[in-house]
C-alpha positions as a Markdown table, in Angstrom:
| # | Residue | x | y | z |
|---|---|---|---|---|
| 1 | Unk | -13.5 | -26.4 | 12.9 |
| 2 | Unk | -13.1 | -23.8 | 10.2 |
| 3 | Unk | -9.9 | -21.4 | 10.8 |
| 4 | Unk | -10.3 | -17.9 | 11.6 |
| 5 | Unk | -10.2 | -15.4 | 8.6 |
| 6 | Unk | -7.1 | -12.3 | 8.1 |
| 7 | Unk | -8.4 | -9.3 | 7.6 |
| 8 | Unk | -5.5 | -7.5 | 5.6 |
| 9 | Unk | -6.2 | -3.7 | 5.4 |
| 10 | Unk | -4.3 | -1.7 | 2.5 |
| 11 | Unk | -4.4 | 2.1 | 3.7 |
| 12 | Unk | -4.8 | 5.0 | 0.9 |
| 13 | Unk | -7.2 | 7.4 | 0.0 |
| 14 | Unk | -9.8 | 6.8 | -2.5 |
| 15 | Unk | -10.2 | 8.4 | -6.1 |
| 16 | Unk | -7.8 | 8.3 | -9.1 |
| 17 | Unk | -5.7 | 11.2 | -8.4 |
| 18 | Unk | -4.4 | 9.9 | -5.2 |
| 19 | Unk | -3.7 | 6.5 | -6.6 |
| 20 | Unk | 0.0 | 7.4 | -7.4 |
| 21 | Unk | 0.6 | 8.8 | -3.9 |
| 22 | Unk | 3.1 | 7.4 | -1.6 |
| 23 | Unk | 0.1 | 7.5 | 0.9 |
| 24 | Unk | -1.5 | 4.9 | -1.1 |
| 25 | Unk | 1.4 | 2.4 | -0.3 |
| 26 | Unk | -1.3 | 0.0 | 1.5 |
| 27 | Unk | -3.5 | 0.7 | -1.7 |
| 28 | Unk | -1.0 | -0.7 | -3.7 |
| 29 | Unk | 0.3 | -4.0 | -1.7 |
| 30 | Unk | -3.7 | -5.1 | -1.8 |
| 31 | Unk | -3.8 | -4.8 | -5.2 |
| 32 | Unk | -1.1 | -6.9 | -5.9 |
| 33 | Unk | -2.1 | -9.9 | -2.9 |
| 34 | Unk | -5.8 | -9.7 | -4.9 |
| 35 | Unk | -4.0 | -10.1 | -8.3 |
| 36 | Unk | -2.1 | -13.3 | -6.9 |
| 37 | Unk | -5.3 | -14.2 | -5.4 |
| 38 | Unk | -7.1 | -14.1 | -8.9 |
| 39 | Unk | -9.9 | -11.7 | -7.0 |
| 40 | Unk | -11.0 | -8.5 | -7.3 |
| 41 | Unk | -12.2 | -5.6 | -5.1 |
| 42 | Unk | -15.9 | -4.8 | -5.0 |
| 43 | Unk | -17.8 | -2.5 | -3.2 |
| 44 | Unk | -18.9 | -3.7 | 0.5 |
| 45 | Unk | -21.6 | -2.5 | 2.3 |
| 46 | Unk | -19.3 | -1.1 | 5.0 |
| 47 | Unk | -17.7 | 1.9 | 3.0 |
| 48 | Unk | -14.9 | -0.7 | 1.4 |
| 49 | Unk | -14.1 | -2.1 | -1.4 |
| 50 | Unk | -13.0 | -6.0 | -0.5 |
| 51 | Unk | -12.0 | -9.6 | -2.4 |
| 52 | Unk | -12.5 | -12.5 | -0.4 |
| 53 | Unk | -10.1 | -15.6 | -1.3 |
| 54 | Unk | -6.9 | -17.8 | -0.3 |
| 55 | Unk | -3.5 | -16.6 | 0.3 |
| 56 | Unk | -1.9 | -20.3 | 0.3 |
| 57 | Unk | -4.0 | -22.5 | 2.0 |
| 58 | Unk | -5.5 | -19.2 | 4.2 |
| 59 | Unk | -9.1 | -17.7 | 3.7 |
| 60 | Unk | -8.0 | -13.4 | 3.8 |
| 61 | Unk | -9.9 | -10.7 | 3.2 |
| 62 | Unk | -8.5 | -7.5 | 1.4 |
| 63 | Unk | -10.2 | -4.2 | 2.0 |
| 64 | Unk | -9.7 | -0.9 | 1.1 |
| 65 | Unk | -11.6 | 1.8 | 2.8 |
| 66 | Unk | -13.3 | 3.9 | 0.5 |
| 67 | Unk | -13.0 | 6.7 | 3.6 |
| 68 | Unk | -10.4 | 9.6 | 3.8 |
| 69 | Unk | -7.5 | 7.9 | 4.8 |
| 70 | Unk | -8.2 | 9.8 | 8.9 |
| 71 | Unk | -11.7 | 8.1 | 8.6 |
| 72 | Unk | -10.2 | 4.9 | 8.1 |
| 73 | Unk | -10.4 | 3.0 | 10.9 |
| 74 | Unk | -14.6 | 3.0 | 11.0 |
| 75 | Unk | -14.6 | 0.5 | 7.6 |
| 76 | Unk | -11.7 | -1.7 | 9.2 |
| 77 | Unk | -14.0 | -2.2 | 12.7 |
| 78 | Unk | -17.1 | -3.5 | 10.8 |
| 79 | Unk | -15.4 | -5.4 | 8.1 |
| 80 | Unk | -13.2 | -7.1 | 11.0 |
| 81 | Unk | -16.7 | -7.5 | 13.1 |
| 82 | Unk | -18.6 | -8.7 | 9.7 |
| 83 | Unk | -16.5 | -11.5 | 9.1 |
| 84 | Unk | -15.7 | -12.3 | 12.8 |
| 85 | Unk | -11.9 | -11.8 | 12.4 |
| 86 | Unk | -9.9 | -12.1 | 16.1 |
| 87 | Unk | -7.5 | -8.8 | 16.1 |
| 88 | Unk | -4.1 | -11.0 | 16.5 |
| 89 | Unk | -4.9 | -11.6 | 13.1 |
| 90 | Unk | -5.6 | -8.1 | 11.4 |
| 91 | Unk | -2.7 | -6.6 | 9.4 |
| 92 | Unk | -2.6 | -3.2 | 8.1 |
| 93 | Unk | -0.7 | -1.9 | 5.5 |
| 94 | Unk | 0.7 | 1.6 | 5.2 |
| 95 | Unk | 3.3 | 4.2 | 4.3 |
| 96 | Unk | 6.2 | 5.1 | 6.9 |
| 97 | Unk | 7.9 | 8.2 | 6.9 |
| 98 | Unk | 10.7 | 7.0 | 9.8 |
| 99 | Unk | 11.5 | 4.3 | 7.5 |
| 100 | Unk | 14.2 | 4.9 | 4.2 |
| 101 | Unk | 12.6 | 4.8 | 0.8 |
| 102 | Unk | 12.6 | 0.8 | -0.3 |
| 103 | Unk | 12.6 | -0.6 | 3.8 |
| 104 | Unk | 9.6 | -3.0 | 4.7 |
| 105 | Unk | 9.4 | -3.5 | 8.5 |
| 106 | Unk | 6.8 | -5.9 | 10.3 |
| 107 | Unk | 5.9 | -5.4 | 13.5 |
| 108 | Unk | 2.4 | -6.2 | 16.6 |
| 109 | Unk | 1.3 | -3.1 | 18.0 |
| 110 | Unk | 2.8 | 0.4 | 18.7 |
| 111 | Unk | 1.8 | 4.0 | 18.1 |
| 112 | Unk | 0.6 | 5.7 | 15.2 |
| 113 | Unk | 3.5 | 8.1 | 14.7 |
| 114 | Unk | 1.6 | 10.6 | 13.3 |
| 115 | Unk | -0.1 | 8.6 | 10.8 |
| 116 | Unk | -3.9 | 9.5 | 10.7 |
| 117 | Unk | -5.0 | 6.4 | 9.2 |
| 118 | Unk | -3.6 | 4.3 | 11.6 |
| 119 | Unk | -4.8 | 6.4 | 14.8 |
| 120 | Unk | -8.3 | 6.1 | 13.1 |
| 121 | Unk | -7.7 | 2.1 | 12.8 |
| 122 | Unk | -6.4 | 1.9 | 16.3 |
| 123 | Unk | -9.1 | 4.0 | 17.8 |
| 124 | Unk | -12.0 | 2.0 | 15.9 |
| 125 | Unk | -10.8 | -1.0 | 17.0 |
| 126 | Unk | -9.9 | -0.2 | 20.3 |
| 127 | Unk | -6.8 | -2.0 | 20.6 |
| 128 | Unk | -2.8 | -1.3 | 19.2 |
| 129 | Unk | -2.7 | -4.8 | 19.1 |
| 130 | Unk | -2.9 | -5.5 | 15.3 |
| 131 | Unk | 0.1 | -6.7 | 13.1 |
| 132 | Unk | 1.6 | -3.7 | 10.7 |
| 133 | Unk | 3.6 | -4.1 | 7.4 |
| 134 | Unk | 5.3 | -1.0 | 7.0 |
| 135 | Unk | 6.6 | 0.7 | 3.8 |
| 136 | Unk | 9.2 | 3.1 | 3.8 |
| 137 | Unk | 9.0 | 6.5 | 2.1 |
| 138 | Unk | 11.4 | 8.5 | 4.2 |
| 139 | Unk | 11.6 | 12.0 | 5.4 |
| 140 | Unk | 10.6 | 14.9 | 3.1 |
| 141 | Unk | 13.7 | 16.3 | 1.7 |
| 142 | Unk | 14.3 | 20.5 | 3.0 |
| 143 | Unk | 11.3 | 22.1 | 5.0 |
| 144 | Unk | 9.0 | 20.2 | 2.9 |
| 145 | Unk | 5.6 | 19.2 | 5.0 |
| 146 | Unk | 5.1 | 15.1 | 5.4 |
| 147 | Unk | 1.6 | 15.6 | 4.7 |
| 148 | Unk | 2.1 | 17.5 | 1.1 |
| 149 | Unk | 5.1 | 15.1 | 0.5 |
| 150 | Unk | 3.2 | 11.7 | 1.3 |
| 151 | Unk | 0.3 | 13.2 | -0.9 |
| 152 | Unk | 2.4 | 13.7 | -4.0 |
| 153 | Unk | 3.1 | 10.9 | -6.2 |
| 154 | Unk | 6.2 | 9.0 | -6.4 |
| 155 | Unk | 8.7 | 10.6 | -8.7 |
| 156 | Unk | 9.1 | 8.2 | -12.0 |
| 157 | Unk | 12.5 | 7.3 | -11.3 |
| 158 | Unk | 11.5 | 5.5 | -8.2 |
| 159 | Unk | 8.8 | 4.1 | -9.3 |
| 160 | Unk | 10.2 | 0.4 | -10.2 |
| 161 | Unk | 11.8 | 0.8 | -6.8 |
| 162 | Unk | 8.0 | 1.1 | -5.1 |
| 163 | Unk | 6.9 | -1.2 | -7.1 |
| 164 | Unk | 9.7 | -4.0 | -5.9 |
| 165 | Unk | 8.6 | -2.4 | -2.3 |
| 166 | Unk | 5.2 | -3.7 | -2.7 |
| 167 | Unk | 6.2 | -7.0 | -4.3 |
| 168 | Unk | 8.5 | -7.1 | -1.3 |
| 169 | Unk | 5.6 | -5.9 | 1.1 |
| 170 | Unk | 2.9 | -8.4 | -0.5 |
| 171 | Unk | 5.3 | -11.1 | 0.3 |
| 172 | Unk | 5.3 | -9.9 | 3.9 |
| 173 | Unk | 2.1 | -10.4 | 4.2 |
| 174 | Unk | 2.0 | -13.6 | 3.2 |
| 175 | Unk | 4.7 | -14.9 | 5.6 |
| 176 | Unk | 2.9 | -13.2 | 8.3 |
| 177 | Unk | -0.4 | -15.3 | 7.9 |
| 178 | Unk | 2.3 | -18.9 | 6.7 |
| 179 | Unk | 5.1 | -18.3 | 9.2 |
| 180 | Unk | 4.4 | -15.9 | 11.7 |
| 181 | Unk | 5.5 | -12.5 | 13.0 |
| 182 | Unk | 8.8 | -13.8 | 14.5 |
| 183 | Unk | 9.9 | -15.6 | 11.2 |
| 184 | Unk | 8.6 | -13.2 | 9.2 |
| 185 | Unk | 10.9 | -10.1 | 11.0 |
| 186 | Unk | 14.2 | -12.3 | 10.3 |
| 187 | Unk | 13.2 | -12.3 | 6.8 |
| 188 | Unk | 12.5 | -8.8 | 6.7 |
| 189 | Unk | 14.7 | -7.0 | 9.3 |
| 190 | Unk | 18.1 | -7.8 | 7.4 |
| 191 | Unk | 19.4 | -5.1 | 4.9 |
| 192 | Unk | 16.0 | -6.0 | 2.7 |
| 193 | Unk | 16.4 | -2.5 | 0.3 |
| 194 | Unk | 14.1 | -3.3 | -2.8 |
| 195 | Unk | 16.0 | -0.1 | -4.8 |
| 196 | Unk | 18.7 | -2.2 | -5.3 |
């Protein structure tokens, strides 16, 4: 019997001047599992770009909704419908502000802390009960708002510390679908800082 496909949702906002954003974290990890892949995005008919292939021996989907990121969640539900993909094995990528710049965390379920795509996701799909790699940005420095802070783009000297993050955070994703979430947050819940 064929295996069940991932679904692995990057979570950003579309268009070229948001594609430096730390909001675009989830953009970015997608982009580098396709590349490893040897795939590349095009559009779907469910408002998301996707690439269908193999992570190791594993059949996964990448999408990226081509929705605001606080619309996401309506993409995610029919993609994951489309291609019949049980929730246990959805993972969705994204930027965390409760996390320190350079931290990936895995973890199943939980709240959206604030995060709009994710409250779309979990709302659309009716369950918490999807897997989340999560990449730390950290908290805006002064009275700065999260939103304007999460929609700027990374400063350039950090960008080859985000870009180890989402090498980091690809390989995440990975060990998720290979090894599992329990393996996978021993791996990743040490002192993993990619600045350094």
């Amino acid at each position: 019997m064929a295996q069940d496909p991932w679904l692995i949702v990057g979570l950003g906002n579309p268009g070229p001047q948001y594609a430096g954003n730390r909001h675009n974290a989830g953009f970015m990890v997608v982009d580098v599992l396709a590349a490893r892949m040897g795939g590349r995005f095009k559009a779907h008919k469910h408002r998301a770009d996707a690439v269908e292939g193999r992570l190791g021996a594993t059949r996964a989907i990448l999408i990226k909704p081509k929705t605001y990121m606080n619309e996401s969640g309506g993409p995610v539900a029919a993609l994951r419908s489309f291609f019949s993909v049980p929730i246990a094995q959805v993972i969705v990528v994204h930027d965390e502000l409760d996390l320190e710049a350079g931290v990936v965390r895995v973890k199943l379920g939980g709240g959206d802390n604030g995060h709009n795509g994710l409250r779309s996701v979990t709302k659309s799909l009716g369950s918490k009960e999807y897997l989340r790699v999560r990449l730390g940005v950290g908290r805006p420095p002064g009275q700065m708002d999260p939103a304007d802070y999460v929609l700027r783009d990374v400063p350039a000297g950090q960008r080859e510390g985000l870009r180890l993050q989402v090498d980091l955070a690809a390989d995440a994703v990975e060990s998720l679908i290979v090894e599992g979430l329990a393996r996978t947050q021993t791996r990743y819940h040490g002192d993993h800082r990619s600045a350094q």
